[in-house]
C-alpha positions as CSV (number, residue, x, y, z in Angstrom):
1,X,42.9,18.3,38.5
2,X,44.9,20.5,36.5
3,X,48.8,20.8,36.8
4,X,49.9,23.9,38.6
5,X,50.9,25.3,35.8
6,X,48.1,25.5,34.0
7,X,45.9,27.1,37.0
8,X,45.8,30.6,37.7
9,X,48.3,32.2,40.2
10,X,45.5,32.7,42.9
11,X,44.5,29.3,42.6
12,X,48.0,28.2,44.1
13,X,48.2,30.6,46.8
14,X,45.9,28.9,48.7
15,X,47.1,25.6,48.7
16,X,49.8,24.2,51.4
17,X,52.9,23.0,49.6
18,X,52.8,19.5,51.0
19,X,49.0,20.0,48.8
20,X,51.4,20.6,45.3
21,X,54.0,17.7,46.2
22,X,51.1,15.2,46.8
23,X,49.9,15.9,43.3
24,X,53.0,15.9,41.7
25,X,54.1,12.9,42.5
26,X,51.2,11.3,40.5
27,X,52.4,12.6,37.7
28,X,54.7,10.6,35.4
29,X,58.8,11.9,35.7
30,X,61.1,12.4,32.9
31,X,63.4,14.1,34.9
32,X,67.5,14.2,34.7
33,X,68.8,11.8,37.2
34,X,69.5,13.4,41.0
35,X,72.6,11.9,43.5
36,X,69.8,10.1,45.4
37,X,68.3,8.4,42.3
38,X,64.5,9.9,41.1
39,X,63.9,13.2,42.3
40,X,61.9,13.2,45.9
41,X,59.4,15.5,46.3
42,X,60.8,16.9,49.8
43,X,57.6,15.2,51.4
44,X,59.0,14.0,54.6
45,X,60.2,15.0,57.7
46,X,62.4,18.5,57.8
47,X,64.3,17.4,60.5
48,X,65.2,13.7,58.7
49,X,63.2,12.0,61.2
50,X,65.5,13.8,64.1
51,X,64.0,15.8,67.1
52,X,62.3,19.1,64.8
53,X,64.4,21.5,67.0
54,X,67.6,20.3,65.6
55,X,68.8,19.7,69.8
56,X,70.6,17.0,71.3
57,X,70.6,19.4,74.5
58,X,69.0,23.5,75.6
59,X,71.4,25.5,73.8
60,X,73.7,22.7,72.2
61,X,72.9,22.0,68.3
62,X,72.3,18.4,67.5
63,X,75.5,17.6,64.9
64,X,74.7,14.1,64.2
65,X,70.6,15.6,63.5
66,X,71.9,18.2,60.9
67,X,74.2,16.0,59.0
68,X,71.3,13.2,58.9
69,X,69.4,16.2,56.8
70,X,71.9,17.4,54.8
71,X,72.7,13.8,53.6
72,X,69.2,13.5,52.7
73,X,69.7,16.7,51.1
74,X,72.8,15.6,48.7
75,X,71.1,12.8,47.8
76,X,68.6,15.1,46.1
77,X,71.1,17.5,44.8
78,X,70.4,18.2,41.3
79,X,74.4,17.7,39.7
80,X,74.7,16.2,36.3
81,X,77.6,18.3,35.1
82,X,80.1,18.5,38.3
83,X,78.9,15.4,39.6
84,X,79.7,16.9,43.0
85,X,76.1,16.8,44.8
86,X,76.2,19.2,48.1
87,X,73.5,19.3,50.7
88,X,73.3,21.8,53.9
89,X,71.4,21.7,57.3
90,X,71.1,24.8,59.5
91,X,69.4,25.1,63.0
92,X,67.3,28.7,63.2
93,X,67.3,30.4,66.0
94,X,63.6,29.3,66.6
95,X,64.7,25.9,66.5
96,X,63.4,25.1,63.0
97,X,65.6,23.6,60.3
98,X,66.3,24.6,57.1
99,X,68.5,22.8,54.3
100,X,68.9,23.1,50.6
101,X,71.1,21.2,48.2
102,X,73.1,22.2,45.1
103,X,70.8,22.8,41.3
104,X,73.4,22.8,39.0
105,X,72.9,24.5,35.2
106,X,74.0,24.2,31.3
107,X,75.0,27.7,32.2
108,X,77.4,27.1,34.7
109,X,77.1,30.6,36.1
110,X,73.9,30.4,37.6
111,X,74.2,27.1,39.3
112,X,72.7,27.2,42.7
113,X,75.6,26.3,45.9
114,X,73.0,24.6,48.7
115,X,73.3,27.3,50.9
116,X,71.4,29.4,48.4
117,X,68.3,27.0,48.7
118,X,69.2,26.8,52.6
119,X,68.8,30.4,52.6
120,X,66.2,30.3,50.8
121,X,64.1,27.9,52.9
122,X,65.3,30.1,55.9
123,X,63.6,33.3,54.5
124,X,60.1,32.0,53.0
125,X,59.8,30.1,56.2
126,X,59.7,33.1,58.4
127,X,63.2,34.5,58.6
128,X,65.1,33.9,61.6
129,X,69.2,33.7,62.3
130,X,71.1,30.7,61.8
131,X,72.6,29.3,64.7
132,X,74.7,26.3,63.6
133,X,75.4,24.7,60.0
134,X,76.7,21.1,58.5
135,X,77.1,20.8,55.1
136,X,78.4,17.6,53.5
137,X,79.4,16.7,50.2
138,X,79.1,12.8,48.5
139,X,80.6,11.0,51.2
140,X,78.7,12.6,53.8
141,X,81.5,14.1,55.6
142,X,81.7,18.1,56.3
143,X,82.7,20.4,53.6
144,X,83.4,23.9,54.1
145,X,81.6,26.2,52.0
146,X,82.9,28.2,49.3
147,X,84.0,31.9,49.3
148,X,80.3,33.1,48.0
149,X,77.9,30.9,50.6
150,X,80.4,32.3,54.0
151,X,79.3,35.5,53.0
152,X,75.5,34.0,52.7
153,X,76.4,32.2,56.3
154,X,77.5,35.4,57.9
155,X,74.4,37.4,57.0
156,X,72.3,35.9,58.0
157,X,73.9,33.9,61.0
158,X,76.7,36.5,61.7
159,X,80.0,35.8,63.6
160,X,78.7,33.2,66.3
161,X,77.0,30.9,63.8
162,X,78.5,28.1,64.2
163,X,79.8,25.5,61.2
164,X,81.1,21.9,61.3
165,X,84.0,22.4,59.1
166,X,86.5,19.5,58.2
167,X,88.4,20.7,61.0
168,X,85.5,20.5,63.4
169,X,82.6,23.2,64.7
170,X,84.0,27.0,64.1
171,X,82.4,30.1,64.7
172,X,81.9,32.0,61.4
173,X,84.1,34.9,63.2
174,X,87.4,31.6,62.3
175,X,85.4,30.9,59.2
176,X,85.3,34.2,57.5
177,X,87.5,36.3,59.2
178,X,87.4,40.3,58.7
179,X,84.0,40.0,56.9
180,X,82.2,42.4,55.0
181,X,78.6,42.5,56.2
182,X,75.8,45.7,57.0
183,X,77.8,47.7,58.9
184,X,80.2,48.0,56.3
185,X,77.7,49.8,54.1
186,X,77.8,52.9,56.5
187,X,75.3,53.9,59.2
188,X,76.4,51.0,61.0
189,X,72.8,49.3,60.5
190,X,71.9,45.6,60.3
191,X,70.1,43.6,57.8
192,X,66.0,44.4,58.4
């Protein structure tokens, strides 16, 4: 079978993407070295072998689930410059999971923080609103985003997402107080 690359873009759309990580990881590696050793090809379970809904209990987000996934998701963080892998879990509203982890670059400027790839994951897997969010750096204990991914948090979680934070679980409303967000843009409207 041919690599992806070399097939035509219609070709792919049809094809699941557990389909594309199978064949991949036939295929020899030469890649850069990731926190958890050779990359992974992000084939097993989303919610790192935790109940899929994220839930310890109706309503209450399962901590010790989320940071279990956003381990796994450090240790696949992609950060040969900073050596400072990040991974992040969130629980959707629909009781999915999402999570990304940190892609660093030669340029630093577009480096990738893993709530970008969180986000990411949140959109192309049907949208939804975050509901509550660990993020954990090398030693697996909470980190509290930067200045750039709060803003990411609050659009598309808003002021009752709620984030395990060195100091424990806050509301983003204590995370990023004052923010700027959709209404601020006049017409009072929220994101579509």
């Amino acid at each position: 079978m041919s690599s992806p690359a070399e097939r035509p873009a219609e070709a792919l759309s049809n094809e699941s993407p557990t389909d594309l990580s199978t064949e991949r990881t036939t295929e020899p590696t030469t890649e850069p070295a990731y926190a958890g050793g050779p990359a992974s090809r992000h084939t097993s379970d989303p919610s790192g072998g935790a109940d899929p809904t994220g839930r310890s209990e109706p309503g209450q987000p399962d901590w010790e689930a989320l940071r279990r996934r956003a381990v796994e998701m450090m240790e696949r963080a992609y950060a040969p410059y900073s050596h400072f892998p990040v991974g992040v879990a969130g629980l959707v509203d629909d009781g999915r999971v999402v999570a990304g982890c940190n892609v660093e670059n030669a340029a630093y400027g577009v480096g990738l923080c893993a709530e970008c790839g969180m986000v990411s994951e949140l959109h192309a897997t049907g949208g939804g609103r975050l509901e509550a969010v660990y993020c954990v750096g090398r030693d697996g204990q909470p980190l509290m985003a930067c200045g750039r991914c709060r803003q990411l948090l609050w659009e598309n979680g808003g002021p009752s997402c709620l984030v395990m934070t060195p100091e424990g679980v806050l509301p983003m409303s204590q995370v990023l107080p004052q923010a700027f967000g959709a209404a601020n843009l006049g017409g009072g409207g929220s994101p579509s």
